[in-house]
N, C-alpha and C positions, 0 to 999 in steps of 0.2 A: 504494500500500500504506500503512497507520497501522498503523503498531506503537506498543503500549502498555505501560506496567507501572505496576498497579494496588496501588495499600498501602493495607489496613487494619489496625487497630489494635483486635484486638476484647477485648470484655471476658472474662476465665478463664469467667464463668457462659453463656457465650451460646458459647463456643468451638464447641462439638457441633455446635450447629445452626446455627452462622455456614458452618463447612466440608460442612455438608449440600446445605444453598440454594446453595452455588458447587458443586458435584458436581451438582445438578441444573440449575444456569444450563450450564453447558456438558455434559450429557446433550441440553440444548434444543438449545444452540448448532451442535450437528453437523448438525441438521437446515437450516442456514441458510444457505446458497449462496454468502455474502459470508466466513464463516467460514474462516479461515485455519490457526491456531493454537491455545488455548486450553492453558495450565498454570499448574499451582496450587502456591506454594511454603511451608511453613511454618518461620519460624526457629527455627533451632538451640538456641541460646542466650536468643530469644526466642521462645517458642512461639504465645504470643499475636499475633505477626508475622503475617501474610499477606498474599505478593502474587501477582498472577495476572501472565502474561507474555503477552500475546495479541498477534493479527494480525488483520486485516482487508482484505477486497479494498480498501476504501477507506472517507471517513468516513460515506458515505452506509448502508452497510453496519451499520457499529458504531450508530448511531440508530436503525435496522430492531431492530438486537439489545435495543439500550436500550428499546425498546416491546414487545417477547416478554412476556408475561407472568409468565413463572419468572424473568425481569432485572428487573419491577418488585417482584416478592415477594422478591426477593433484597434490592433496594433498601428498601423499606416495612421488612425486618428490618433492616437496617444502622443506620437511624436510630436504631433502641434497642438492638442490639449493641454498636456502636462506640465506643470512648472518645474518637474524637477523628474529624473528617470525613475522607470518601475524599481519599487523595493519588492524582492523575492525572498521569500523567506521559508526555506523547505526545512520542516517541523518533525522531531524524534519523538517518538514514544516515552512517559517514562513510566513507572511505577504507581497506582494502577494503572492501566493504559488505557485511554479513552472508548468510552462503552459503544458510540455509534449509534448503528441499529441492535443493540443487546440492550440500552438505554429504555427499562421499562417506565419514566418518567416519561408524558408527554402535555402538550400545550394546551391549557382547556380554554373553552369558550371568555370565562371571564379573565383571565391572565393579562396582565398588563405587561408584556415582556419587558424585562430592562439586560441589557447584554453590554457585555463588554471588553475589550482587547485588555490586558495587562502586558504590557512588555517590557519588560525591566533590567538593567545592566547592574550586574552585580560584580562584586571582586569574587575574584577566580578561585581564592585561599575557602572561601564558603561553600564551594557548588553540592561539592558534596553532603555538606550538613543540611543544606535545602533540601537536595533532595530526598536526603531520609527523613526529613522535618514533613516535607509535604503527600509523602507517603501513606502515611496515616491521614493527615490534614483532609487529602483527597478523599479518600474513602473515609472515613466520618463526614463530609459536608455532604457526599451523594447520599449517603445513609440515614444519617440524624435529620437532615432538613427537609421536609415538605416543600421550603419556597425553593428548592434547587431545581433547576429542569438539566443543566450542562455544567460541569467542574472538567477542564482536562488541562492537565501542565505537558509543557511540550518542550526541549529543549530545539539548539536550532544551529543545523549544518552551520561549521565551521564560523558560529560565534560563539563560545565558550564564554563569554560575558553574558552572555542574554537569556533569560529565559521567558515562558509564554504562558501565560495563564489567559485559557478561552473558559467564558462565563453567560450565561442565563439563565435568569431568576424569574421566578412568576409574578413579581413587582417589584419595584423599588427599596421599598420600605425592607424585602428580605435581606438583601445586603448589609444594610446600615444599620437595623433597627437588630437584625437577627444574628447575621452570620458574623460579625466582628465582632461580638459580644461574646460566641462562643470560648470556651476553658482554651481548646486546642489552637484557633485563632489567635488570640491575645499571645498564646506562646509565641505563635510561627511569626507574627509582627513584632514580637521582640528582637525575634534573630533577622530580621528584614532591615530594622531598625540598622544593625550592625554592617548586614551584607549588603545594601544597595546604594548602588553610586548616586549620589544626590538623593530625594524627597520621593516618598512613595507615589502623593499624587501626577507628577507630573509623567510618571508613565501610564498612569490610564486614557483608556483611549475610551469615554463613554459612545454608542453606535446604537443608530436603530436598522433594521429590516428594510431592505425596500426590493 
């Protein structure tokens, strides 16, 4: 499996039709057999934001995709949408390993999704205490929380500083009010406190659906 998560950065005048051509890269995509996943996020705070969260049976797969022709007319406009080149970010499994379709959570009627990108640069001397820290972390937040619908930590080809927490909640309020509150949390933000380059906020990336 390649899991991905795809950042651009497009310009306010090209916004329209930057979120058109990704609405029709993946209307193509479903036809494509390798095709796993495919969602589209735009930030919160920054609307000009967008990242795509995709899957692939493998990376034989995603290059099939990358030669569709609605992925190169996606491509051909990015070069003059974009204010700055794609960031590609190809995503490691860690410990538990994100559930998918085994994911017996899913989205009800009245949910208010709230989701969100964590990407975060850490010093390299902690990676591994994180990730025994969030081993448990993960599995208790799928387990113990109701408001959780997605917890998965990713690390990320050849940046050993970074890691990825992909998140949605059945509202707002479950994060803030719920899940930082928790015994195991308040720990894992202690050693976060420690291991992360600069301020926690400033690596979340709040995002909705579109």
């Amino acid at each position: 499996m390649l899991t991905l998560i795809v950042k651009f950065l497009v310009k306010p005048e090209q916004l329209v039709a930057f979120k058109q051509a990704l609405n029709t890269n993946r209307l193509g995509s479903q036809n494509e057999p390798g095709m796993r996943e495919m969602r589209f996020f735009q930030g919160k705070d920054s609307p000009n934001t967008i990242f795509a969260y995709e899957r692939w049976e493998n990376a034989q797969a995603h290059q099939e995709h990358v030669n569709q022709p609605y992925t190169q007319t996606l491509l051909q406009l990015a070069e003059s949408a974009l204010l700055s080149p794609i960031e590609m970010m190809t995503l490691n499994d860690t410990d538990p390993a994100p559930l998918h379709e085994n994911n017996p959570k899913r989205v009800q009627a009245e949910d208010d999704v709230f989701s969100l990108f964590f990407i975060f640069k850490i010093k390299e001397a902690y990676k591994e205490q994180l990730l025994q820290q969030f081993t448990s972390h993960v599995a208790q937040t799928r387990s113990e929380e109701p408001g959780n619908i997605v917890f998965d930590l990713y690390t990320i080809d050849g940046q050993d500083d970074t890691l990825v927490i992909y998140e949605h909640w059945r509202k707002e309020s479950d994060l803030w009010d719920i899940h930082f509150k928790q015994p195991y949390v308040i720990e894992t933000n202690k050693l976060l406190e420690q291991a992360i380059v600069g301020d926690m906020e400033q690596y979340m990336n709040f995002v909705n659906e579109f």
